[in-house]
C-alpha positions, 0 to 999 in steps of 0.5 A: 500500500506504501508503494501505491501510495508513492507511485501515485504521489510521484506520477502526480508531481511529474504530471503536475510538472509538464502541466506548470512547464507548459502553462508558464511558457512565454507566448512568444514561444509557445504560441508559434512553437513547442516542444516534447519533453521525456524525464526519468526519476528514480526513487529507490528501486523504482524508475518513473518515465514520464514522457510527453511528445515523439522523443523517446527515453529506452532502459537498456540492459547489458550482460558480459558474454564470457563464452563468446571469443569473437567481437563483442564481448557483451550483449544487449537488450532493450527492455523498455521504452516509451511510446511515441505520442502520435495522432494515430494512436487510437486513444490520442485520436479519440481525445483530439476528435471528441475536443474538436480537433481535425487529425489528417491523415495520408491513405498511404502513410497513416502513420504520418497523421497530423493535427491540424489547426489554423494558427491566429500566432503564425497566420498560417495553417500548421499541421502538427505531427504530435499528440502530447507537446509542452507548449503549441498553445492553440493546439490544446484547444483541440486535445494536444495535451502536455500531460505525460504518459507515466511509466513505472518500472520496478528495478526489483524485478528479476529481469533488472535485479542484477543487471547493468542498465542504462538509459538513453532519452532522444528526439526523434531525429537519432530514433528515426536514422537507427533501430534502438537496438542499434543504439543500445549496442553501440553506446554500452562501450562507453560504460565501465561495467566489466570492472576489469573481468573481461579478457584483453581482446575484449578490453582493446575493444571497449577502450578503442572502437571503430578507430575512436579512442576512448577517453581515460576518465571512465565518467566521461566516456558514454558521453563521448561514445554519444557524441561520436554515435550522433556524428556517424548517424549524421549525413555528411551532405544534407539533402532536404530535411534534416532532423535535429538531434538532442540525446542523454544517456545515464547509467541506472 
């Protein structure tokens, strides 16, 4: 009952957060503009995802394979991630249609759908590609809430007890260029979880990958790994749109 009683205490306060971050914007720029928001709390053995918009936060774990002689010495698995909150979906959906709002949506890409609203701010008419947003002011007029889905995970569970799990919390400019999976494998080189256990060969491998040194302060290395990761992912030459890229990754 304890445990209930501080999920919903938590899940509350980080609804009521987006709500305050959302409503004390300055109209100069949440009426021309807005923002997704994804934020990870951890409170003892729990960890609290809420998110709001299509950036998305992933909990990755990461086991050492001691059996395997080639490249790499490691495995990895994505356990959870957080949805994107798009039009489609079929609750985001029914709440924008029973406020009034109109969802546009491309017979031959319907998961492209997009609230549409003509914009008073912007003297134009927008269509916006989310369902959840901190600011986009006159979209909350027709059910684009800043309300975040909250996500409970409880760190007791057998699947996590004595796991190595990190978090990578993105926009949807990194998501979109790669699988998670993809991600997860690459960014667990920057963590130091082998703790010297692993054989040499497996230790060049983590200290120098894909030609890329590593720094000496282990703190400072799944930054790094991050960092090189988004420039590999990025289009040397930019040919019509190009996604822009925020990303954090913390070990759990």
């Amino acid at each position: 009952w304890e445990d209930d009683r501080n999920d919903a205490a938590i899940i509350a306060a980080l609804n009521e957060t987006f709500i305050q971050v959302n409503n004390e914007g300055s109209p100069k720029t949440f009426l021309l503009g807005g923002c997704t928001a994804s934020v990870a709390f951890r409170y003892g053995s729990k960890l609290y995802v809420a998110n709001a918009g299509d950036s998305q936060t992933i909990l990755v774990s990461v086991a050492t394979n001691t059996n395997n002689k080639g490249n790499p010495p490691f495995t990895t698995n994505v356990e959870f991630m957080t949805r994107k909150d798009k039009p489609f979906e079929e609750d985001e959906k029914a709440r924008i249609e029973r406020m009034g709002g109109k969802i546009h949506v491309k017979p031959d890409h319907p998961r492209e759908a997009r609230v549409v609203v003509h914009s008073e701010a912007a003297k134009d008419t927008i269509a916006l590609a989310m369902s959840r947003s901190l600011g986009d002011w006159e979209w909350k007029e027709v059910g684009v809430t800043a309300e975040p889905i909250v996500s409970v995970i409880d760190l007791t569970n057998p699947t996590y007890k004595n796991a190595n799990l990190f978090l990578i919390a993105a926009s949807d400019g990194m998501w979109d260029v790669r699988r998670r999976e993809f991600f997860a494998h690459q960014l667990a080189v920057g963590f130091d979880f082998w703790d010297g256990s692993i054989p040499s060969a497996a230790d060049a491998t983590i200290k120098s990958i894909n030609n890329v040194k590593m720094p000496s302060n282990l703190k400072l290395r799944p930054i790094f790994k991050l960092h090189d990761i988004v420039q590999r992912v990025t289009p040397k030459t930019q040919t019509g749109y190009r996604d822009d890229i925020t990303a954090v990754i913390v070990q759990v």
